[in-house]
C-alpha positions as CSV (number, residue, x, y, z in Angstrom):
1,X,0.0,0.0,0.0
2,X,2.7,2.6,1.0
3,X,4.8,1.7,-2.3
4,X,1.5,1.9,-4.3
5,X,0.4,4.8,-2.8
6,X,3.6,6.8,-2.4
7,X,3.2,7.0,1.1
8,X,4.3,5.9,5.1
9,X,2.1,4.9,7.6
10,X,0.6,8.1,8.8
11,X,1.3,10.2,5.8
12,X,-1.5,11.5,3.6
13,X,-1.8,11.4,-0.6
14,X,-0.7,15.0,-2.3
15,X,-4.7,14.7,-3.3
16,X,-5.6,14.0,0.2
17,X,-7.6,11.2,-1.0
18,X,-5.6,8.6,1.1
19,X,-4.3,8.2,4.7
20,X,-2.2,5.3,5.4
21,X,-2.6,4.1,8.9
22,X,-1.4,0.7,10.5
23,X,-3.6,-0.8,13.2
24,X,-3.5,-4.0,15.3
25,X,-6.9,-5.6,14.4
26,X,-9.9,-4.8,12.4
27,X,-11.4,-8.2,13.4
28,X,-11.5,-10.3,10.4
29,X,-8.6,-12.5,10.7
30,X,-10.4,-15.0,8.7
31,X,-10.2,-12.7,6.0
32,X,-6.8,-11.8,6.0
33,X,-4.7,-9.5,4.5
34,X,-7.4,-6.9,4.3
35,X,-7.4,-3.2,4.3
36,X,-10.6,-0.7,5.7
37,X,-11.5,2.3,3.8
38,X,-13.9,4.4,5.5
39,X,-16.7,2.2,6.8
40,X,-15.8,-1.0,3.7
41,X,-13.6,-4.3,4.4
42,X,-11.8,-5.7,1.2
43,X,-11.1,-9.1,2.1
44,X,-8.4,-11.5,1.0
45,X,-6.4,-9.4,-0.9
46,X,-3.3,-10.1,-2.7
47,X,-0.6,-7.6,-3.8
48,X,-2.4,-7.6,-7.5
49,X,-6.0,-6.8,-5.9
50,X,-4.8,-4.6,-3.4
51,X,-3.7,-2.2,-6.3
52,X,-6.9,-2.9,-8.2
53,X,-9.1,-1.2,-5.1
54,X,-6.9,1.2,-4.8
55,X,-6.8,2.2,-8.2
56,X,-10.6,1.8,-8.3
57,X,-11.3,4.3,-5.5
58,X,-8.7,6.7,-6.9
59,X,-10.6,6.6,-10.2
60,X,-14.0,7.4,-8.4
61,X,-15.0,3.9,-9.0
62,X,-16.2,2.0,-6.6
63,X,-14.8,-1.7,-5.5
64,X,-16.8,-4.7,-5.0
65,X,-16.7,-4.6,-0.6
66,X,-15.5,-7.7,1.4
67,X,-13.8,-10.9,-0.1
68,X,-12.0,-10.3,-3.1
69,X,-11.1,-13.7,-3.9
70,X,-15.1,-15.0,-4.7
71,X,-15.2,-16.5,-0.3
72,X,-18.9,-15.5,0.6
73,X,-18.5,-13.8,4.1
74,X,-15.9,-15.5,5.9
75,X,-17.2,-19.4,4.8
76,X,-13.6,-20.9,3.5
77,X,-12.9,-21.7,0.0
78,X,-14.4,-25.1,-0.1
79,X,-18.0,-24.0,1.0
80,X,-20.1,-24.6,4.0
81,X,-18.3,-27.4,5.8
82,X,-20.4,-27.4,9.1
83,X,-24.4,-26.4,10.4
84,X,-25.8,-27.8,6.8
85,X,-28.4,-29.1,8.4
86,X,-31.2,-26.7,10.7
87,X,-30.1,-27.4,14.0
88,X,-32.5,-28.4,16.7
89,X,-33.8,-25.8,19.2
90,X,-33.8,-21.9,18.9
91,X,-30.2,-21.8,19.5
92,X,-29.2,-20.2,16.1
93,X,-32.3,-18.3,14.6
94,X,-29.7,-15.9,12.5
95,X,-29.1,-19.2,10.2
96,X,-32.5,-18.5,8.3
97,X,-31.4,-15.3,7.7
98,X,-27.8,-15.8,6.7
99,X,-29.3,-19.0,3.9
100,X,-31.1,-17.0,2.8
101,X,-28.7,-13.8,2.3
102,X,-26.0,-16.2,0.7
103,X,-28.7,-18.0,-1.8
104,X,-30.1,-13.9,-2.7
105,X,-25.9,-13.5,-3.8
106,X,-26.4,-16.5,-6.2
107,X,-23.1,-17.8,-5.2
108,X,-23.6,-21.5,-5.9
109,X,-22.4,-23.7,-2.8
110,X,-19.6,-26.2,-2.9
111,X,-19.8,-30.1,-2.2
């Protein structure tokens, strides 16, 4: 980011459109290497996609947020590995929801 950029930690763009900061967490380790702009994760960057955002926001375009590597949410790379079936008793209501979120993305789910 700082080569990219032209920047250290702390500076600022000539533009003022970027300020480089470094912080301990932004909890999403499962998402790692990620960066925060404003409010918006981008998730699972490499050094190639990394550019790409930047780029993108520079241009007044405006990134696809979270994963950038096709991961829906945090669910690793092979697909849903665990809870594929409704569990019994009201202890995870949110499941519903997040089924029915993931099938809305038409992101088709790995066996």
């Amino acid at each position: 980011v700082e080569n990219h950029l032209g920047i250290k930690a702390g500076g600022d763009t000539a533009d003022g459109l970027f300020h480089v900061m470094e912080v301990e967490c932004l909890g999403a380790c499962a998402n790692a290497p990620m960066i925060q702009v404003n409010d918006d994760f981008y998730e699972d960057l490499t050094p190639e996609t990394t550019k790409q955002v930047l780029d993108d926001l520079k241009n007044g375009k405006s990134p696809k947020v979270g994963p950038q590597n096709g991961r829906v949410k945090c669910r690793g790379i092979e697909g849903k590995t665990c809870l594929k079936s409704k569990p019994r008793g009201p202890f995870a209501p949110y499941l519903e929801t997040l089924d029915a979120e993931e099938k809305a993305e038409k992101r088709p789910e790995k066996s």
